[in-house]
N, CA, C and O atoms as a CHARMM CRD file, in Angstrom:
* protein
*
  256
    1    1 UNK  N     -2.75700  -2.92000  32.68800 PROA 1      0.00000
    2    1 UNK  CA    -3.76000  -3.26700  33.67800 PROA 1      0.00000
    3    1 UNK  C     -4.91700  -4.00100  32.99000 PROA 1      0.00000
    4    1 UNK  O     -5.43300  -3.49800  31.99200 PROA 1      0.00000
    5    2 UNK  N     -5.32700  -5.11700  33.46200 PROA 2      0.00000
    6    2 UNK  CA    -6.18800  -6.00800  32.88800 PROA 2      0.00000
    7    2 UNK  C     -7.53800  -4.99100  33.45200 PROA 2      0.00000
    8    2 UNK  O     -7.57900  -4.19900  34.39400 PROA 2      0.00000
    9    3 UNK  N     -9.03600  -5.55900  32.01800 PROA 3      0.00000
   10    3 UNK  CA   -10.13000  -4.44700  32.46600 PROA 3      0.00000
   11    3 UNK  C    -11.02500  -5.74400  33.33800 PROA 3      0.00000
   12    3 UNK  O    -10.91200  -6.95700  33.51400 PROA 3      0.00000
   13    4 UNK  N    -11.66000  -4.98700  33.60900 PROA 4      0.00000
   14    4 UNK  CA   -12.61500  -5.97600  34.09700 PROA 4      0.00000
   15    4 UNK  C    -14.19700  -5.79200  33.16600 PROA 4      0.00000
   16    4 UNK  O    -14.36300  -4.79800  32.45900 PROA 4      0.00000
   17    5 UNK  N    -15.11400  -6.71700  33.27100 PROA 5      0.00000
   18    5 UNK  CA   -16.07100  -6.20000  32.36200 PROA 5      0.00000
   19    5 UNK  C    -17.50700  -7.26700  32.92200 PROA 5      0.00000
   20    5 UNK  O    -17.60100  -8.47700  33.12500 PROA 5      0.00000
   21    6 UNK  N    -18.66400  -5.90000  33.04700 PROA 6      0.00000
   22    6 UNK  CA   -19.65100  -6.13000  33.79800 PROA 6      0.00000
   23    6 UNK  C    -20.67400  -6.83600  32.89700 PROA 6      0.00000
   24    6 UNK  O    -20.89200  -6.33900  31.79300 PROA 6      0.00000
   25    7 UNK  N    -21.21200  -7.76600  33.20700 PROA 7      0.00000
   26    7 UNK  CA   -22.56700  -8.37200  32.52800 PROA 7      0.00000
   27    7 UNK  C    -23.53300  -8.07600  33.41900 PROA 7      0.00000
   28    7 UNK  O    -23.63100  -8.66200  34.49800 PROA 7      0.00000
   29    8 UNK  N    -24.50500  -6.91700  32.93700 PROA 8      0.00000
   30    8 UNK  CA   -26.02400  -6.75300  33.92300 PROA 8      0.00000
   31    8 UNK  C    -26.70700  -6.94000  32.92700 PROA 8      0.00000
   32    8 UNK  O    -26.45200  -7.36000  31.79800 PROA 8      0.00000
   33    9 UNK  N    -28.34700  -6.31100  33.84100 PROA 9      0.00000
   34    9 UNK  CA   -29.40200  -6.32900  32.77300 PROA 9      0.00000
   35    9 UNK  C    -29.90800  -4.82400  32.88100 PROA 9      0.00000
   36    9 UNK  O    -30.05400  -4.30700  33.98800 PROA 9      0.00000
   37   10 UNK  N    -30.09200  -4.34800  32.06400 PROA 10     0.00000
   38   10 UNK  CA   -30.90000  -3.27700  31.26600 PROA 10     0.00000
   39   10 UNK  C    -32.40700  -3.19500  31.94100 PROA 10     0.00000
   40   10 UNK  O    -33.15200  -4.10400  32.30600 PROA 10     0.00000
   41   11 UNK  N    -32.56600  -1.81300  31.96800 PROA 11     0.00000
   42   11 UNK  CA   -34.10600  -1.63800  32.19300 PROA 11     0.00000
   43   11 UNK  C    -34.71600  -2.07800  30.96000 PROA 11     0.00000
   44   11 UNK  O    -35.90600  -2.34000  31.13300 PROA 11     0.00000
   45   12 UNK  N    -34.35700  -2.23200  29.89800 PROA 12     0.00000
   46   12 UNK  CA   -35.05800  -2.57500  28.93800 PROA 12     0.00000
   47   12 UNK  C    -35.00500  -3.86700  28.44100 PROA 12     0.00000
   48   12 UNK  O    -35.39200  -4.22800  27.32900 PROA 12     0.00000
   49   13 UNK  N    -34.38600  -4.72000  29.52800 PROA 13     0.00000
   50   13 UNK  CA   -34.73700  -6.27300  29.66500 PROA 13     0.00000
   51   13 UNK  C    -33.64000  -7.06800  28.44700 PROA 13     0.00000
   52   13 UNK  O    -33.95300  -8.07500  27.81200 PROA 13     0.00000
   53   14 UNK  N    -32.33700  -6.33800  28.33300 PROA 14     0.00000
   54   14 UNK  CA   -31.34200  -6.68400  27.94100 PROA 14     0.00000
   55   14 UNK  C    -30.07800  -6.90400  28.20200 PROA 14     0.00000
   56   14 UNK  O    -29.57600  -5.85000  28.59300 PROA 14     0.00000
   57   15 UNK  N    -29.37000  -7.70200  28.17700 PROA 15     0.00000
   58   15 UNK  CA   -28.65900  -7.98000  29.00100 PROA 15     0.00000
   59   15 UNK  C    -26.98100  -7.14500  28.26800 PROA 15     0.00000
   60   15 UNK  O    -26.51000  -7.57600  27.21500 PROA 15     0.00000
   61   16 UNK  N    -26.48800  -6.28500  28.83500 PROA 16     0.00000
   62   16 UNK  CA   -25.27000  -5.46100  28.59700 PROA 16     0.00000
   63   16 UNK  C    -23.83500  -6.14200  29.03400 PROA 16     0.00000
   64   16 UNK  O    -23.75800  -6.83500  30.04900 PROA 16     0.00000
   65   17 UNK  N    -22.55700  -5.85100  28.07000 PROA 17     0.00000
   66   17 UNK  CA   -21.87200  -6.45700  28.34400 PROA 17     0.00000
   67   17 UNK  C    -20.70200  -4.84500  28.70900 PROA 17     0.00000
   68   17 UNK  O    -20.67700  -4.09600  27.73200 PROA 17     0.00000
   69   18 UNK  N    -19.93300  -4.40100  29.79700 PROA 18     0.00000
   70   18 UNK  CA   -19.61300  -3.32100  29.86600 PROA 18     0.00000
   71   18 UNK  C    -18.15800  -3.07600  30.08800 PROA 18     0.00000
   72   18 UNK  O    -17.64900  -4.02500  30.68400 PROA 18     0.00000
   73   19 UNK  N    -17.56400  -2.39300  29.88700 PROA 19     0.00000
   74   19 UNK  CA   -16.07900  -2.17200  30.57400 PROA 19     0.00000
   75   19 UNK  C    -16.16800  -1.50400  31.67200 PROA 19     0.00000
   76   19 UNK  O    -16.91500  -0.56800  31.38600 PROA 19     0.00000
   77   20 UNK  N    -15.71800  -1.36200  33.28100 PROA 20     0.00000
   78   20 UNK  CA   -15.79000  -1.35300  34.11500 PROA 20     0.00000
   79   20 UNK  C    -14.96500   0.14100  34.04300 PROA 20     0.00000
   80   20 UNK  O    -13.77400   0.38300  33.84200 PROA 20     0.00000
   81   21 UNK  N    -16.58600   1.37900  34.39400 PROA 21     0.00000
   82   21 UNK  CA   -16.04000   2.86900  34.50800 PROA 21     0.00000
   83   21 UNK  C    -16.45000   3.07200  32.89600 PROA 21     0.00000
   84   21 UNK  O    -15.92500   4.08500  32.43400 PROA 21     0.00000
   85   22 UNK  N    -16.99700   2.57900  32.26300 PROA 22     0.00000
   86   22 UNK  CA   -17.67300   2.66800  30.50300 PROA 22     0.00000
   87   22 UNK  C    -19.05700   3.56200  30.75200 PROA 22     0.00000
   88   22 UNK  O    -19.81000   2.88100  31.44900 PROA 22     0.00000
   89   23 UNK  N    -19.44100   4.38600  30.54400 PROA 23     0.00000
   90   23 UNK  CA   -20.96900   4.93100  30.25100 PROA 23     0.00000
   91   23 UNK  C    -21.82300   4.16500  29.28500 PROA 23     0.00000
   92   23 UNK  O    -23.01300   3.91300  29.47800 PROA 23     0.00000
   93   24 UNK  N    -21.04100   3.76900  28.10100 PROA 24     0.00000
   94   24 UNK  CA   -21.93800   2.78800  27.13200 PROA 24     0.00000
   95   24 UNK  C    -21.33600   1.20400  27.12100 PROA 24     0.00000
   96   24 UNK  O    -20.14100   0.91300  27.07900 PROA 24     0.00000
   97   25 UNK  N    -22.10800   0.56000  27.15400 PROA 25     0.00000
   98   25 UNK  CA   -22.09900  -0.92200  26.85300 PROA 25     0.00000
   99   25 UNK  C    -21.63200  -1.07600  25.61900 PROA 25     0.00000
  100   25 UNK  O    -22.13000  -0.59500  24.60100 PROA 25     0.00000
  101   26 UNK  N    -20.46400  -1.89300  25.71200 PROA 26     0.00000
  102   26 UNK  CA   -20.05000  -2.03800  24.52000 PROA 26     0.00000
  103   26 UNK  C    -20.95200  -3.39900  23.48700 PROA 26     0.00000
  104   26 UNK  O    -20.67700  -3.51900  22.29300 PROA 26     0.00000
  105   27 UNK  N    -22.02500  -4.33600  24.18500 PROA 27     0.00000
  106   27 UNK  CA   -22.92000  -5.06300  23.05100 PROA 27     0.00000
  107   27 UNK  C    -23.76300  -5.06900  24.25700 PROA 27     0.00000
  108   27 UNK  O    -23.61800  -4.86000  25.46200 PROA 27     0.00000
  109   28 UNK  N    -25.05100  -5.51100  23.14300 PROA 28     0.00000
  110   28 UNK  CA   -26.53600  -5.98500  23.87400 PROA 28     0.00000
  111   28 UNK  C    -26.71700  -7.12400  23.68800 PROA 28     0.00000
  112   28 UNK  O    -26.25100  -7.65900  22.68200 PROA 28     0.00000
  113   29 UNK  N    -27.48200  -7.85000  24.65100 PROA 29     0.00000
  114   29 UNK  CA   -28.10300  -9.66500  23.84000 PROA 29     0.00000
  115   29 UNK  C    -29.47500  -9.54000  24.87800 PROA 29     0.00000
  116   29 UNK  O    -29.84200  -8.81700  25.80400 PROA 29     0.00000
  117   30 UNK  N    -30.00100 -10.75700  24.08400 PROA 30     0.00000
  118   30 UNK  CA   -31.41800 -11.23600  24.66700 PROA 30     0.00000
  119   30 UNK  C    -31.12500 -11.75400  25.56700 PROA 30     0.00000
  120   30 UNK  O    -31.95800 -11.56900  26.45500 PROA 30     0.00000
  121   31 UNK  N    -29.82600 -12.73900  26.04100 PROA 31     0.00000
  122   31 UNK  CA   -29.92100 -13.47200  27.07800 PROA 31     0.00000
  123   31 UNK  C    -28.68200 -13.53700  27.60500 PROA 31     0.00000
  124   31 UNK  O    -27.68900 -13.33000  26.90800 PROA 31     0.00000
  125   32 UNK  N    -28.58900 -13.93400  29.33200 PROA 32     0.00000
  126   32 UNK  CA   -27.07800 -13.36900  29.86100 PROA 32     0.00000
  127   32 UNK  C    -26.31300 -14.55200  29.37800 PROA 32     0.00000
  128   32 UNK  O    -25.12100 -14.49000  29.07900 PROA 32     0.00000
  129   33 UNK  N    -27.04800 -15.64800  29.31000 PROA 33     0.00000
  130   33 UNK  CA   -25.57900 -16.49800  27.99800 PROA 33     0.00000
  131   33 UNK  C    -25.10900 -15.86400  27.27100 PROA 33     0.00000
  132   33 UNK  O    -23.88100 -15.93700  27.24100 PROA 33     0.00000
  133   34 UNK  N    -25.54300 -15.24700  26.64300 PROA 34     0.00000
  134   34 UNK  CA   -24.77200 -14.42100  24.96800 PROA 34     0.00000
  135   34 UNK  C    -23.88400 -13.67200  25.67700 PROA 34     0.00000
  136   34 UNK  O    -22.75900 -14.00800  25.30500 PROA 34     0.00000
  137   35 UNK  N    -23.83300 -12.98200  26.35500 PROA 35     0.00000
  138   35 UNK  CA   -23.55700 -11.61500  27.37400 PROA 35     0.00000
  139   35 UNK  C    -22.41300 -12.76900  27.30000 PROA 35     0.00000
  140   35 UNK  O    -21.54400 -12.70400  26.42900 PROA 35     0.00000
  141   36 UNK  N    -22.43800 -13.56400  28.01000 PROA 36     0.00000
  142   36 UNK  CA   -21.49700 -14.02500  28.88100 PROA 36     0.00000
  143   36 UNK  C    -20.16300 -14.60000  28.24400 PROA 36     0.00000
  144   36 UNK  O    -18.97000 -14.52300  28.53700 PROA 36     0.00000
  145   37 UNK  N    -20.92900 -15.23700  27.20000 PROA 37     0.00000
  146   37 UNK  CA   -20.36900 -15.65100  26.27500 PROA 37     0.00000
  147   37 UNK  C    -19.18700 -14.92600  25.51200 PROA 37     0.00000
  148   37 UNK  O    -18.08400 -15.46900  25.46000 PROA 37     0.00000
  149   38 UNK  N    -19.38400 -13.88700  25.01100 PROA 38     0.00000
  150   38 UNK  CA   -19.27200 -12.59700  24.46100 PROA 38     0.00000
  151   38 UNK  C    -18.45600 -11.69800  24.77600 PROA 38     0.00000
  152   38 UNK  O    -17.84500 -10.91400  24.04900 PROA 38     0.00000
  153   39 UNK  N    -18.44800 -11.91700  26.78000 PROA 39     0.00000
  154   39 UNK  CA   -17.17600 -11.44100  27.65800 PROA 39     0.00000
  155   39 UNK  C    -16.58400 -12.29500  27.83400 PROA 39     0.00000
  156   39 UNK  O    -15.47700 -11.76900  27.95200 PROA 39     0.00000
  157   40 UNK  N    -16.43100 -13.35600  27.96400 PROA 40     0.00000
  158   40 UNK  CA   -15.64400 -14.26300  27.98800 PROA 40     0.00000
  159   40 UNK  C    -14.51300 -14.46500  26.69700 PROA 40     0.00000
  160   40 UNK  O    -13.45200 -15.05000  26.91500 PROA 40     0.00000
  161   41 UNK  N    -14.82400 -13.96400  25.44000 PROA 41     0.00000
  162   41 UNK  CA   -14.19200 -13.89700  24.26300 PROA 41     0.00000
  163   41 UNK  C    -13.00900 -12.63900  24.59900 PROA 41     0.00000
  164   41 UNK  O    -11.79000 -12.78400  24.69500 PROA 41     0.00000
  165   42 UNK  N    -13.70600 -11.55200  24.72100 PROA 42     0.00000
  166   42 UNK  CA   -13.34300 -10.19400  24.69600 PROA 42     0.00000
  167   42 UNK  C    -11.99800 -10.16500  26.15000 PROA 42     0.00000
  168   42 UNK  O    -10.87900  -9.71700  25.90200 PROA 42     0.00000
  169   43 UNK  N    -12.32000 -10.65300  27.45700 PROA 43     0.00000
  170   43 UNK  CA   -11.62800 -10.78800  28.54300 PROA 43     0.00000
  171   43 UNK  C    -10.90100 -11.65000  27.73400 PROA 43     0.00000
  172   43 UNK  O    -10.00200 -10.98900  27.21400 PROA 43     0.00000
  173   44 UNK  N    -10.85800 -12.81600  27.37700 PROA 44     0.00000
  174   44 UNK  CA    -9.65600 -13.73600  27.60900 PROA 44     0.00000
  175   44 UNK  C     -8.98600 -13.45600  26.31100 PROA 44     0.00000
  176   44 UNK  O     -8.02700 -14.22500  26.25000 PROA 44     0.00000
  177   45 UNK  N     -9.03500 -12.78900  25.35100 PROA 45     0.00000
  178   45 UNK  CA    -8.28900 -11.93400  24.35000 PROA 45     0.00000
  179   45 UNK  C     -7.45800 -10.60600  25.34600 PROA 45     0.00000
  180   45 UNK  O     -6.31200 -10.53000  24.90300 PROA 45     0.00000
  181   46 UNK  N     -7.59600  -9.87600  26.16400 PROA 46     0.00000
  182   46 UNK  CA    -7.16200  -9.08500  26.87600 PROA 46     0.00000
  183   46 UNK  C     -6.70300  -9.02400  28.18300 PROA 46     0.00000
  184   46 UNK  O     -6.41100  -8.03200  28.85000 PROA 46     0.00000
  185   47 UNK  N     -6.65800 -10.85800  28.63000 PROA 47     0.00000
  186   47 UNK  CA    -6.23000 -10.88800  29.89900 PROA 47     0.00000
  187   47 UNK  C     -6.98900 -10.09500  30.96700 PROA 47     0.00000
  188   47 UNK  O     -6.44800  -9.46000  31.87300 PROA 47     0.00000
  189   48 UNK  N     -8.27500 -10.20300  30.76000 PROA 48     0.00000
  190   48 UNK  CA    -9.52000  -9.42000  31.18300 PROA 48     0.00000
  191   48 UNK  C    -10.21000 -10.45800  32.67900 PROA 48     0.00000
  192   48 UNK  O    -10.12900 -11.68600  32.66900 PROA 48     0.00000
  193   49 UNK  N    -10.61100  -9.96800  33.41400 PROA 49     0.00000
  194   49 UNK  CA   -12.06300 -10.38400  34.33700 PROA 49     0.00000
  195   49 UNK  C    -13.48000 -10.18100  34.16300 PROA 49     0.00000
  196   49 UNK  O    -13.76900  -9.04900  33.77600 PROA 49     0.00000
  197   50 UNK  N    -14.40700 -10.94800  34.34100 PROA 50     0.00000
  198   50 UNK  CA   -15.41900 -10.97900  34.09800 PROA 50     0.00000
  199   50 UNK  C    -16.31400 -10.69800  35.41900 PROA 50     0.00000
  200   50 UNK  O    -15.94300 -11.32500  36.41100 PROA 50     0.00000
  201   51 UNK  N    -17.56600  -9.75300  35.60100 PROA 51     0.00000
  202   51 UNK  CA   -18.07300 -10.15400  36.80900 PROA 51     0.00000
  203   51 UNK  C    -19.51600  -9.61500  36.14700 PROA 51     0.00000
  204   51 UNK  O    -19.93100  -8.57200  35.64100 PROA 51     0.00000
  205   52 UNK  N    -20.11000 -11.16200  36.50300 PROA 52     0.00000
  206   52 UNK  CA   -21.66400 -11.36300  36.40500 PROA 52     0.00000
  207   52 UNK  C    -22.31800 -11.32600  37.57700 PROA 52     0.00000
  208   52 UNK  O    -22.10300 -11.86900  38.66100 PROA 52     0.00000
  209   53 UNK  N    -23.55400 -10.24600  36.99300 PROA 53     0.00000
  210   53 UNK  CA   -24.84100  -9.48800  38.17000 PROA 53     0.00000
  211   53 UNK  C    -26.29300 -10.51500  37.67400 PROA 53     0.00000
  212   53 UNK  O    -26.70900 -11.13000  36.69100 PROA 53     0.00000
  213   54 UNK  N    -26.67600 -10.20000  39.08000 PROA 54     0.00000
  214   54 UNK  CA   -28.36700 -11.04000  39.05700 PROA 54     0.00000
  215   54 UNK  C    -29.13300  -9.98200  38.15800 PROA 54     0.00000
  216   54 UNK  O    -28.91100  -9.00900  37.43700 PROA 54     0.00000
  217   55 UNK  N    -30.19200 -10.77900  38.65000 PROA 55     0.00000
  218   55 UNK  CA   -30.89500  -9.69100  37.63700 PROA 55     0.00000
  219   55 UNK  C    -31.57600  -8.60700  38.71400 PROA 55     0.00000
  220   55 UNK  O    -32.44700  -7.87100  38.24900 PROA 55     0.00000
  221   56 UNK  N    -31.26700  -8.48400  39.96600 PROA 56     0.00000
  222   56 UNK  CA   -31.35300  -7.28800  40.70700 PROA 56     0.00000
  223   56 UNK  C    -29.94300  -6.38600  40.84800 PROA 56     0.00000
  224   56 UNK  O    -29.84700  -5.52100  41.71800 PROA 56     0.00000
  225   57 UNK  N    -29.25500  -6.57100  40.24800 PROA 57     0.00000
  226   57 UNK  CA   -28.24600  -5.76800  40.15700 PROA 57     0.00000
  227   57 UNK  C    -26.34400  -6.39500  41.11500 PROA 57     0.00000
  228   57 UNK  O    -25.24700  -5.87700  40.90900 PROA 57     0.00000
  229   58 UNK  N    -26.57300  -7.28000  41.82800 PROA 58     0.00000
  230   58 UNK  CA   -26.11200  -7.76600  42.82700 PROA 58     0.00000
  231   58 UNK  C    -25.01000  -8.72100  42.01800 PROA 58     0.00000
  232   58 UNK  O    -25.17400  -9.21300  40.90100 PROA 58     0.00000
  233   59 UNK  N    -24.15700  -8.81600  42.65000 PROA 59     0.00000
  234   59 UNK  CA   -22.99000  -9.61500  41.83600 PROA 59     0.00000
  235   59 UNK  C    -23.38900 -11.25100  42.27600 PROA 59     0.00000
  236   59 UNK  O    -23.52700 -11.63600  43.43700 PROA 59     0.00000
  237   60 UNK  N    -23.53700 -12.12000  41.00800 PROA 60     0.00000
  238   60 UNK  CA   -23.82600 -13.27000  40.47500 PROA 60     0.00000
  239   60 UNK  C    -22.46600 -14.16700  40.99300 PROA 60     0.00000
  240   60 UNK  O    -22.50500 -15.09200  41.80500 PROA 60     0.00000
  241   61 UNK  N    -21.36700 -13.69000  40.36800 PROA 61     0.00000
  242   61 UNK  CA   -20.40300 -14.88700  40.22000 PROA 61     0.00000
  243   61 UNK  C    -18.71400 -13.48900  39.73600 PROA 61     0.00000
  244   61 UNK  O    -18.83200 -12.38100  39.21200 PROA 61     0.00000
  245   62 UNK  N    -17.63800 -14.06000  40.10400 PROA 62     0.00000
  246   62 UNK  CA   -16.86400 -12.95200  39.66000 PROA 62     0.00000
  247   62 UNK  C    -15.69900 -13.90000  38.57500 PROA 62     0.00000
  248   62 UNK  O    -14.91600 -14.53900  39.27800 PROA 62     0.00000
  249   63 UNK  N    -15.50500 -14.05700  37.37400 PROA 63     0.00000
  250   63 UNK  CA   -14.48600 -14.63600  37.10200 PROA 63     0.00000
  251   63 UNK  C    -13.15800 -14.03500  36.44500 PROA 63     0.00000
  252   63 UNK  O    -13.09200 -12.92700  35.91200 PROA 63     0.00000
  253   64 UNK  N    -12.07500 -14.98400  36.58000 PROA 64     0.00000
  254   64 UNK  CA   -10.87100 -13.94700  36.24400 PROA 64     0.00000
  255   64 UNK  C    -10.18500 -15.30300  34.90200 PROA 64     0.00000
  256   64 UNK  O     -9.17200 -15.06300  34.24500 PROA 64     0.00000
């Protein structure tokens, strides 16, 4: 089963890159490029989905 993996932002104004049903973020960055970037490596090594949140929490964009 392919994972899926969340890019939000942090109360502490960082942007988390997550496995979907994860308690910890598996990396942090300053900015949701890096984030994005970063899942985009990790998903397409694992036949993975990506789904990017605003910065109110709300889903951005979903990619597979």
């Amino acid at each position: 089963m392919a994972k899926k993996y969340h890019i939000s932002l942090r109360e502490d104004e960082k942007w988390q890159v997550k496995c979907e049903g994860a308690e910890k973020a598996l990396k942090l960055f300053d900015t949701q490029k890096e984030a994005i970037d970063y899942a985009k490596t990790i998903a397409g090594n694992q036949e993975g989905s990506i789904v990017i949140h605003k910065v109110d929490g709300k889903i951005r964009k979903q990619k597979y």
